[in-house]
N, C-alpha and C positions, 0 to 999 in steps of 0.2 A: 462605399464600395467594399465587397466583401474581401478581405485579403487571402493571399494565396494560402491553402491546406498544406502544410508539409510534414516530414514524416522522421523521427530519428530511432537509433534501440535504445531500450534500455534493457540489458541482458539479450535476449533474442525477440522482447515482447514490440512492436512499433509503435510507436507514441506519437499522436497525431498531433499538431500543433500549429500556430498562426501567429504573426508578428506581425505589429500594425503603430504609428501614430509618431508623430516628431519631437518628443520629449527627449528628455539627456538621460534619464532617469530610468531605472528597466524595475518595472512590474509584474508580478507574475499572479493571473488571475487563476486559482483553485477553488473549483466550484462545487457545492453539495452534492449527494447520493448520486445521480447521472447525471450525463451532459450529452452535446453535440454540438462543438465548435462551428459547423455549418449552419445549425438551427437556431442558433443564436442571431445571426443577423436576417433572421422573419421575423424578428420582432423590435415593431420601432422604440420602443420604451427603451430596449435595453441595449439599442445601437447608440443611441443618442448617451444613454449613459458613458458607454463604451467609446464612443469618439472624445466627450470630456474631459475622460483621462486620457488620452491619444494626445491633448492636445500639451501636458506637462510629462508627460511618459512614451517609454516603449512600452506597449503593453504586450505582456505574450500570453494566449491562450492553450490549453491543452484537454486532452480526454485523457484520464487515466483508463489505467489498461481495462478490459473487458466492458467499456462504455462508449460510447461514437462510434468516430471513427478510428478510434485504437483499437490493435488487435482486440478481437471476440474470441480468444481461443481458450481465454480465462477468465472467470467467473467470477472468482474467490481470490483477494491479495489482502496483503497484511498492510499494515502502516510501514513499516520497513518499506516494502516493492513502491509504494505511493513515492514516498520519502525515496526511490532510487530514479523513479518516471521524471519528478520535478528537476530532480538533480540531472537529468538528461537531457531534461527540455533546455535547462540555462547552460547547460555545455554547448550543446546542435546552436544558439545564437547567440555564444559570447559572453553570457552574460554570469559574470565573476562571481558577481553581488546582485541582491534584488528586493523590493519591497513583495512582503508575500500577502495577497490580498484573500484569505480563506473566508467563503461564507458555508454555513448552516453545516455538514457532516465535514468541510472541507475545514473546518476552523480545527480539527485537531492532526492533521496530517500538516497544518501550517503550522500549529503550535511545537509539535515532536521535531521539525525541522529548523526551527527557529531556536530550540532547544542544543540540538545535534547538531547544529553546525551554525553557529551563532555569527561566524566571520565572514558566511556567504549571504547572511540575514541585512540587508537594511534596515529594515522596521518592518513591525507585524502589524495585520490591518485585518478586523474580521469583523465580519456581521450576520448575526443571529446563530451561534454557535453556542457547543453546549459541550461541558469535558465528559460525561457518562450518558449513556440512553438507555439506561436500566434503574429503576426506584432501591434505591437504599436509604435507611433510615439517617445517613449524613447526606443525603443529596434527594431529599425528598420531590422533586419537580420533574422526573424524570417518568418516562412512562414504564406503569406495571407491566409484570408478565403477561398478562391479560390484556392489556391495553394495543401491546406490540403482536400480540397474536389475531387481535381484528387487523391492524395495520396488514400483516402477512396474508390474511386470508382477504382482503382488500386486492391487494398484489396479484394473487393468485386466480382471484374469479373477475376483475375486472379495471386488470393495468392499465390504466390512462382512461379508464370510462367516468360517465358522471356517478359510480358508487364509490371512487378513491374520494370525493371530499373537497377536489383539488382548489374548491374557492377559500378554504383555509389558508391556502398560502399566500394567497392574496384577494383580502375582502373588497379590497377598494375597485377592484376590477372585475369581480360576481358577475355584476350584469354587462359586464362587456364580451360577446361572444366570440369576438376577434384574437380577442388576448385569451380568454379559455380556449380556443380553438387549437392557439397556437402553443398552449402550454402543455395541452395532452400528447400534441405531436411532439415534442418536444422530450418529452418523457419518454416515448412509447419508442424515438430514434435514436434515444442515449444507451436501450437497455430492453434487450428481450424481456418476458416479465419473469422467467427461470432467472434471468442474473438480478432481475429486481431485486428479486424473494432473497436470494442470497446477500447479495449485498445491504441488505437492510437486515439482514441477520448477524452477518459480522458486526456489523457498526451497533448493534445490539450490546455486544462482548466487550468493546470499544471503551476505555476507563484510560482519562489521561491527568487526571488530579493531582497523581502525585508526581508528574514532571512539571507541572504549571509554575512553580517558584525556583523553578533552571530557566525560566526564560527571562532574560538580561537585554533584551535588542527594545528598543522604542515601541512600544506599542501603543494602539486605539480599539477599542472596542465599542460596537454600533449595535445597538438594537432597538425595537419598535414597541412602547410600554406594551402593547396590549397581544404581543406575537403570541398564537396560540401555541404553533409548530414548538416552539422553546423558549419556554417561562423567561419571562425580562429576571427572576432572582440567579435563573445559573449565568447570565452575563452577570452577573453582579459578584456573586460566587467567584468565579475565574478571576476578573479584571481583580478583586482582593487578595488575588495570590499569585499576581505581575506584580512584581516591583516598578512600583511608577507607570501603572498601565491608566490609559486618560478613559472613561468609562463614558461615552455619552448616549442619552434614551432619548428619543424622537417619538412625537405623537405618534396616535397610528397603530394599525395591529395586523399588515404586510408582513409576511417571512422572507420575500424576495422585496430584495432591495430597489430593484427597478419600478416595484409599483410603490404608488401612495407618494409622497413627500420626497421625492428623489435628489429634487435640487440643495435641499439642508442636508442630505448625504452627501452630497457630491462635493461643496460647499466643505462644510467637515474635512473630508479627504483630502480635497487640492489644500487646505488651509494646514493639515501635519506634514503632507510630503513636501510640501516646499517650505518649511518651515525648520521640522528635525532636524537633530545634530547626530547622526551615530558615531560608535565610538570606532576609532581606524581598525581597534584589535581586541579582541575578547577575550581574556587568561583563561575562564572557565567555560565549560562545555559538560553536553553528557556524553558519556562513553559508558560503553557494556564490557564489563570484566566478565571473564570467564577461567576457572582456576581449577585442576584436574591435581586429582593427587593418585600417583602409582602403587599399586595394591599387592601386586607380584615383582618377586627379586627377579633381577634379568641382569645381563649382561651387555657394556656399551653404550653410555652415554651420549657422543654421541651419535651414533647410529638412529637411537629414538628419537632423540633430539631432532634428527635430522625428517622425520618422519613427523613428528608434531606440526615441527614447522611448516611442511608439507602441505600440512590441511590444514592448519590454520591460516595460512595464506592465501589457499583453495577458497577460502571463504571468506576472503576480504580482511585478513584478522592481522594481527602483529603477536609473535611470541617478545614477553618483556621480561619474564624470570623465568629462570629454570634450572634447576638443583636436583638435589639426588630422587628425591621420591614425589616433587609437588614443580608446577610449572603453573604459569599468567598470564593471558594474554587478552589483547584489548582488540575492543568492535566497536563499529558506529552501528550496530543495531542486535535487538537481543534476537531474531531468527537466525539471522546466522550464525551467532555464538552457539543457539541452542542445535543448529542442527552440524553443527563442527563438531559441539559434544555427541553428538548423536554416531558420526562417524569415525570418530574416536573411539567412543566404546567399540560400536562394531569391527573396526581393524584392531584394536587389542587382543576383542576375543580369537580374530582368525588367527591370530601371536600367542594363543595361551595366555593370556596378559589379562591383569585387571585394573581398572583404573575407573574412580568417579568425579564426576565434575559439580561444579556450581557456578551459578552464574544470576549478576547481578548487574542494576544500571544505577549509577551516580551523576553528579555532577561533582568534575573534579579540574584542576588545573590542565591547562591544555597538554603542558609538556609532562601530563602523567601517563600520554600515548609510548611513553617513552620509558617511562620506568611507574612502579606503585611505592606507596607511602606504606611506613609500618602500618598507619589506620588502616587503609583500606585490607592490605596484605594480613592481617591479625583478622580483619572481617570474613575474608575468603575462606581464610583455611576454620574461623570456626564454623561455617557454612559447612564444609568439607568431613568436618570431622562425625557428623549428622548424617552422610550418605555413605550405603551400602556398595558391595561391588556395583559397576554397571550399571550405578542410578546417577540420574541430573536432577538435582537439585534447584531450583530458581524462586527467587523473592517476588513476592506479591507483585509487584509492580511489574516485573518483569512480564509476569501471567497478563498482564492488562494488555501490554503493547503485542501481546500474539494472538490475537482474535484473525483468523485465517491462516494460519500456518499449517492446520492439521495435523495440531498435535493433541496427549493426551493429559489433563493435569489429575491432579488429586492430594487434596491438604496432606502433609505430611509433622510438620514442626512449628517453633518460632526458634529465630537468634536474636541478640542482641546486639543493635549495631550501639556504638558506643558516641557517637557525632551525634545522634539526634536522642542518643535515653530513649530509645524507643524497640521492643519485639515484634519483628519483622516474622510474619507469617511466609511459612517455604513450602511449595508444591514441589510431589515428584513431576518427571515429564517421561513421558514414551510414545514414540512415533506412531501413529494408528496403525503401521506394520511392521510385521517383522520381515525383513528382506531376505531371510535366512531359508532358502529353500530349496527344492528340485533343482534348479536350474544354476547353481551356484556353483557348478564348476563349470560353466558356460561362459566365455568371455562377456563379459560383462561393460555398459558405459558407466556403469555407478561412479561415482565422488569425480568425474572429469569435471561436474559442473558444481554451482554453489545449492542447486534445489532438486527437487524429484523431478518437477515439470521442464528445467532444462535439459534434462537429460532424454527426456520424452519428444522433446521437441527437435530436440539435435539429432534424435534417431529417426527419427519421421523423416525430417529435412534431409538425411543420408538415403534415404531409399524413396526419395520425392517421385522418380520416373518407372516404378516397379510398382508396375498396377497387380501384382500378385503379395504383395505386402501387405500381412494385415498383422491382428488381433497375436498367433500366437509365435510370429516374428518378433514383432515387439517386446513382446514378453521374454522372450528367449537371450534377447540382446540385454535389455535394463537388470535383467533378473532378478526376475519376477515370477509369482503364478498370474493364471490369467486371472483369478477370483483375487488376489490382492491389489492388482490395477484396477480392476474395476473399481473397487472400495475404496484405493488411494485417489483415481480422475473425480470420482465423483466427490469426494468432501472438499476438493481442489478445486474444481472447474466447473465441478454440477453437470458432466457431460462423460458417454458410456467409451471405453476405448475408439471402438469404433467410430462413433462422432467425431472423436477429439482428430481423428488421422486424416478425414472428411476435411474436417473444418482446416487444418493444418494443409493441406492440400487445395481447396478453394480459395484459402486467402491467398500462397504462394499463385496463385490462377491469376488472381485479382490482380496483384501486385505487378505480375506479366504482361496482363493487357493495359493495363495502363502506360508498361511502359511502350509499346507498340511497335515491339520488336518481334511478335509473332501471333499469325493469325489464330482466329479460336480452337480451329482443331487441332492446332500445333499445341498450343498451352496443354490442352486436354490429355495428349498423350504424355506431354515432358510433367505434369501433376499426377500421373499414375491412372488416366481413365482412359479404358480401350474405345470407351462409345461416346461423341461428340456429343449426343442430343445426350444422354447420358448425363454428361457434364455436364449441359444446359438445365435441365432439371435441377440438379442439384445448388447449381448455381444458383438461382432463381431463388432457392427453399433458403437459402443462407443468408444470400445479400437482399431480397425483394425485387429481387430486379435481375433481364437478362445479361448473359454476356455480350450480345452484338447491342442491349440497351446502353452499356456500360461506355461502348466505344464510339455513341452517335453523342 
């Protein structure tokens, strides 16, 4: 029986999710490129999987955002956002601690979290995963330029048709047209083919190599010798740079786990989860430094101080040192260090003020949320000493974990960190806009929230019942030009303003009649549409389906 759908935030975005099975133990299943928590149990192979684990676990299920049934209203997210949906999902059901089970794109948004938060990690479990999906001469198995751009154009002229290939991902099940049947629906419900394209475009930029040896939690790693989707060497690769990661290869050349030889997976799994010892507490973790040094004399300590601290908490951050001209502070993830920096600078400048940042991710002692070590502190400021007014500075690695952020890089240096004898290559960063314009002595939402699109969301959501709100409202409120939002929704969501206010309004529709607290043309009016059939159309063009479909 299928369990009930339910829904929690994470930020403002809804995160669809299901909780199922009478184990003591809580699992958290993240699943490759798209999903649909609903579409999953049409298919018997992978309910029967699924009940399995139900039977020694709580298993919980989710869509990350812009996939199922989670908000559609974004396209494009980072591993950060992934990394805040999961952390959502085991908030909305309790669950403190969890085994995180990632398979094929999902194995690095479980690895980055198993990383960054090693204390709420059980044990890491993944199959058929890969740390890069772009060909470098250190990680040759990964697909060319060329390669990902048939993929794309695959995507584009024929999402979930028989010219994607889709029996690659599972050979053993080619001639069964039952399971092909239900695999293309299944694809074609997790993900318009615009969010397809995108999201196999980020996961493209996707490079999680050099966090793989911060991961300290239990882990197993599953894959099938002959998987085409992802060379059986980059499991081999990864599980090399776990410390004590169990590597095991199964006949076979299935990318999904549910086809081919499912009981020696399943078998496997139930034999490490109830088996494992993790450790009660983890000293070390990754955290994202981020260290600004003052460029212009000013007056008032702390007054700035107090203004730092501001936004850096704005964005989830901790300030941990701060002295006359250089201040430190720590993230659980490099987007929002980098776009703290980012609003840092810009409130300087509106100060006369100047000030550059840098910003880097380690693996470091838990309680150095709390304060930094001369190493790390000696690394920051020679990071620092490299940037110009009003530039951010950030280490290669950092560049890795921002693929969908929407920003801009460009080689700039190397330092020397002194813990590893190694030159760290440094990108500048800049926001793909500059916010600085016409409308900027307009009361503005800027910096109330931690991203562009909260703040776009939050002003939508304020003028939900003013069917005369549009395009250059919006604009007037975030401030903004109309030709900057366009440029900034669309590298974010893949979607024109106007859409985005559409869609922002439909789902609020959605969310309404379901709760069935008012009829359709009521919604229609309280979502900003003067014409019921109006709403029906558009309704229809979003979800597939009508509104009085919705409510039978």
């Amino acid at each position: 029986m299928k369990p009930s759908t339910q829904y929690t935030k994470s930020g403002r975005i809804n995160i669809a999710y299901q909780v199922f099975g009478s184990g003591t133990i809580d699992l958290v299943y993240i699943p490759g490129w798209v999903s649909n928590i609903d579409w999953m149990w049409a298919c018997p192979e992978l309910v029967h999987f699924l009940y399995e684990l139900g039977k020694i676990c709580r298993v919980i299920l989710f869509d990350k955002r812009g996939t199922g049934l989670s908000d559609r209203v974004v396209e494009l997210s980072t591993l950060e956002e992934r990394m805040d949906d999961l952390r959502a999902v085991m908030d909305a059901v309790g669950a403190e601690k969890a085994i995180l089970f990632g398979h094929s794109e999902g194995g690095s948004v479980s690895a980055l979290f198993a990383a960054t938060y090693p204390n709420r990690t059980i044990s890491l479990i993944t199959f058929g995963v890969f740390a890069k999906r772009r060909y470098a001469p250190d990680y040759p198995w990964a697909p060319t330029d060329e390669q990902r751009q048939q993929v794309y154009d695959m995507i584009e002229n024929s999402w979930g048709g028989g010219e994607m290939n889709l029996e690659t991902l599972a050979p053993s099940k080619a001639k069964d047209p039952i399971f092909m049947d239900w695999l293309a629906n299944y694809l074609r419900s997790g993900a318009s083919p615009s969010a397809a394209l995108v999201l196999t475009k980020t996961n493209t930029e996707v490079d999680i190599v050099d966090i793989l040896g911060s991961i300290k939690v239990p882990t197993l790693m599953m894959q099938r010798t002959n998987d085409v989707d992802v060379k059986i060497e980059e499991g081999r690769f990864i599980a090399q740079r776990i410390a004590g990661a169990r590597f095991v290869e199964f006949d076979g050349d299935d990318h999904l786990f549910w086809a081919g030889n499912t009981e020696e997976v399943l078998n496997e799994m139930k034999a490490f989860i109830l088996n494992v010892k993790p450790r009660p507490n983890y000293e070390r973790q990754l955290f994202t430094i981020m260290a600004g040094r003052i460029l212009s004399s000013y007056k008032g300590d702390n007054e700035l101080l107090q203004l730092i601290n501001r936004l850096v908490v704005q964005y989830r951050g901790k300030v941990i040192r701060f002295n006359q001209d250089t201040f430190i502070a720590s993230f659980q993830g490099p987007s929002k260090a980098v776009h703290c920096g980012i609003a840092l600078i810009d409130t300087f400048e509106s100060l006369d003020l100047k000030v550059c940042v840098g910003v880097h991710i380690k693996e470091m002692p838990v309680d150095q949320a709390h304060f930094i070590s001369n190493e790390t502190g000696s690394f920051v400021t020679s990071m620092l000493k490299q940037a110009g007014p009003s530039q951010i500075l950030i280490t290669q690695t950092v560049k890795h974990l921002l693929s969908g952020a929407g920003l801009n890089f460009a080689q700039h240096n190397t330092v020397f960190e002194t813990t590893t004898a190694n030159h760290l290559l440094l990108y500048s960063v800049t926001d793909q806009l500059n916010y600085q314009n016409e409308y900027t002595s307009q009361p503005t939402l800027a910096r109330q929230n931690d991203s562009f699109l909260e703040n776009i969301l939050q002003c939508i959501e304020s003028h939900m019942s003013n069917e005369k709100f549009g395009v250059d409202m919006l604009c007037k409120e975030v401030g903004i030009s109309e030709r900057q939002l366009q440029r900034k929704l669309k590298s974010i969501t893949n979607k024109s303003p106007n859409q985005m206010i559409s869609s922002v309004r439909l789902h609020k529709a959605k969310e309404l009649i379901l709760s069935n607290h008012e009829g359709i043309a009521e919604v229609a009016f309280q979502t900003g549409f003067a014409s019921p059939s109006y709403f029906s159309k558009c309704f229809k063009r979003e979800f597939g389906h009508s509104p009085s479909d919705l409510l039978s």
